[in-house]
C-alpha positions, 0 to 999 in steps of 0.5 A: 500500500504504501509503495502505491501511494509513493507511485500516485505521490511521484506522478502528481509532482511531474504532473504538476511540474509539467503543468507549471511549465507549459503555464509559465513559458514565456510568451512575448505579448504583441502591441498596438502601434499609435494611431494618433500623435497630439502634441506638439503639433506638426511643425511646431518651432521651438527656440531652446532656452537653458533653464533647467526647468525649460521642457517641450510636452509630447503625448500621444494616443494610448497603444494597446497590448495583447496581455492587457499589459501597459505598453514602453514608449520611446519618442524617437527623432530623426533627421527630417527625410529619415524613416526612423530605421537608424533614428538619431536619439530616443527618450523614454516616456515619463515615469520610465516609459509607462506613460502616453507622454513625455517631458522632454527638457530643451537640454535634451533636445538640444542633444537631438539637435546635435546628433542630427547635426546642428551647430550652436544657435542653428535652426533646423527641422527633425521629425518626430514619432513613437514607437510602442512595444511591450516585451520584444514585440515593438511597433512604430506609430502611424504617423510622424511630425516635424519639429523645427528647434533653434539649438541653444547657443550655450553648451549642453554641459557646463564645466565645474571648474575652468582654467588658464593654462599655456604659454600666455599664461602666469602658469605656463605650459605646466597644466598643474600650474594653470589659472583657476578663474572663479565663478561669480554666478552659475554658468559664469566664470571670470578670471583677472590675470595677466597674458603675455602677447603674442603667446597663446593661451586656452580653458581647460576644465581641470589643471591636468592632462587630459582636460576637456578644452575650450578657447575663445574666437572673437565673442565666442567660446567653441570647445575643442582643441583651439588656441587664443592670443592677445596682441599685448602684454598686460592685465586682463579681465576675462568674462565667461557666460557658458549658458550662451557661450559668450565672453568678454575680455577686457584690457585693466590699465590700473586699480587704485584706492578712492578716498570718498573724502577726496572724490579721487583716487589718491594711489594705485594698485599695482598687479602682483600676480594670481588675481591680486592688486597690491599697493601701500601709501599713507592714508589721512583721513580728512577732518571734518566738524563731526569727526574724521573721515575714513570712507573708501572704495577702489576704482578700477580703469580699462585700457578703453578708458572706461571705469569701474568702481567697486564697493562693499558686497554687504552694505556698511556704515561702521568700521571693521572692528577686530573683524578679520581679512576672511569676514564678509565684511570685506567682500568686494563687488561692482558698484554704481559711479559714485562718491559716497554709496558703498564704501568701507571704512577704515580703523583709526591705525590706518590714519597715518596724517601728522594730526591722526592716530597713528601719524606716518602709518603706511597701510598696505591694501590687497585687492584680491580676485583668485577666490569665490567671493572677492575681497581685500585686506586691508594691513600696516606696511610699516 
């Protein structure tokens, strides 16, 4: 008895097993295509913007799946003319592909762009579809639309870091040595440094070999391997504006200390190398019915002729106390042209006139532009 009983036992587990088997084979599931694309529209134009929130919203009409199962979507692009058989980019559809459309942002599109071979800040037609699948079985839609985009002008990735390197440059040829350039604002970098004329010089994006490099044409920053001169020797300010791929490099004839009483520049600045002007002078603060006045601010003048003032980043009207060289305090930044607004003040140390507190105190200042945010520190030379 119990040896038929283990015989019924053994034949029901491979009856089942089998069973199983045949139930779980594996059976792709064969999907609709899509009938009806809705958005954006035939045709459509779009100028890309590089926000980061900046999208364009594509949907379409639901496919259908054998199983009953939610279909993948792609939106895939091609160059206009093309028949989507080697398309040139695809995105999945939001929420990785389950949805029936999609948030494509204008970076991405800037990328389709570039594949399908448009330059910076071109305009150009690609066309559009979506294809549906579900397992290995995939079906392209019914229909396809034209989509014309002006690329951004800017670059699709913005570097974190930049630099100076080559033989124009306070560095050198040495790519450990090159110029790091802050960055102000994001997408902007900024450098204050001296170039060599006649000697080329480029931006890399790590003081290393192997760095990505960009250069500068004219107004323009391009990628790739280039080189940049400036016809004369001297002290430049090179702005930077990734996000449209723009720059501007200007000539600085001199940096100087502005004594508000005055109305003048009362002694230069001279550059001294890494992004820092440095110079020292007496200082006497102007006697006034109230008291003694010690306001000052920098002026800085191109070789243009042009002129730049530059003033407290975070408004003021007491002096520094025992605040240190690293306090916000000495934060600089760009100011109006004018006497008196955004202004510093300095201790009475600093008062080197015969009738001052310190009577024939020399003070040294150092303008300093080689770090995030810029500043000055202000000591006795003597």
């Amino acid at each position: 008895m119990k040896t038929i009983f283990s015989t019924i036992a053994l034949f029901s587990v491979v009856l089942f097993a089998t069973s199983c088997t045949e139930d779980m084979e594996y059976k792709d599931s064969k999907v609709s295509s899509v009938n009806q694309l809705y958005e954006p529209t035939d045709g459509k134009e779009v100028v890309l913007q590089s926000s980061a929130s900046a999208s364009l919203f594509f949907e379409w009409e639901s496919a259908k799946a054998e199983d009953s199962g939610a279909p993948l979507y792609e939106v895939v692009f091609d160059k206009e003319g093309g028949d989507f058989s080697k398309p040139i980019y695809k995105v999945l559809s939001d929420n990785g592909g389950s949805l029936s459309y999609a948030t494509i942002s204008h970076k991405t599109l800037n990328k389709v762009g570039a594949a399908a071979g448009l330059n910076s800040g071109e305009t150009g037609t690609l066309v559009w579809t979506v294809m549906a699948s579900r397992g290995l079985n995939s079906v392209m839609a019914k229909e396809s639309k034209k989509l014309t985009i002006t690329r951004l002008v800017g670059f699709e990735e913005i570097p974190a870091q930049l630099y100076l390197t080559g033989s124009a440059t306070e560095g050198g040829m040495d790519a450990s040595k090159a110029v790091a350039c802050a960055s102000p604002e994001k997408d902007k970098f900024e450098v204050f440094t001296k170039l060599e004329g006649g000697k080329t010089y480029k931006l890399v994006d790590r003081a290393a070999e192997g760095a990505k490099v960009f250069y500068i044409n004219g107004n323009k920053i391009m990628e790739g391997e280039g080189e940049t001169t400036v016809e004369k020797t001297g002290v430049y300010r090179i702005e930077m504006d990734f996000s449209i791929a723009s720059v501007t490099v200007r000539e600085v004839s001199k940096m100087e200390f502005y004594f508000c009483p005055s109305g003048a520049a009362t002694f230069e600045l001279p550059y001294v190398g890494n992004g820092v002007f440095c110079g020292q002078d007496k200082i006497e603060f102007k006697q006034e019915g109230w008291g003694r006045d010690q306001r000052y601010k920098f002026l800085m003048t191109y070789a243009d002729g042009s002129i730049q003032y530059w003033g407290t980043k975070n408004t003021t009207d007491s002096n520094p106390g025992a605040a240190t060289p690293e306090d916000p305090y000495f934060y600089i930044m760009e100011t109006p042209d004018n006497q008196w607004d955004q202004k510093w003040k300095l201790n009475n140390e600093f008062d080197g006139a015969a009738d001052g507190h310190n009577p024939g105190a020399i003070t040294k200042i150092s303008v300093i532009f080689n770090v995030e945010n810029y500043t000055h520190k202000v000591e006795l030379a003597n």
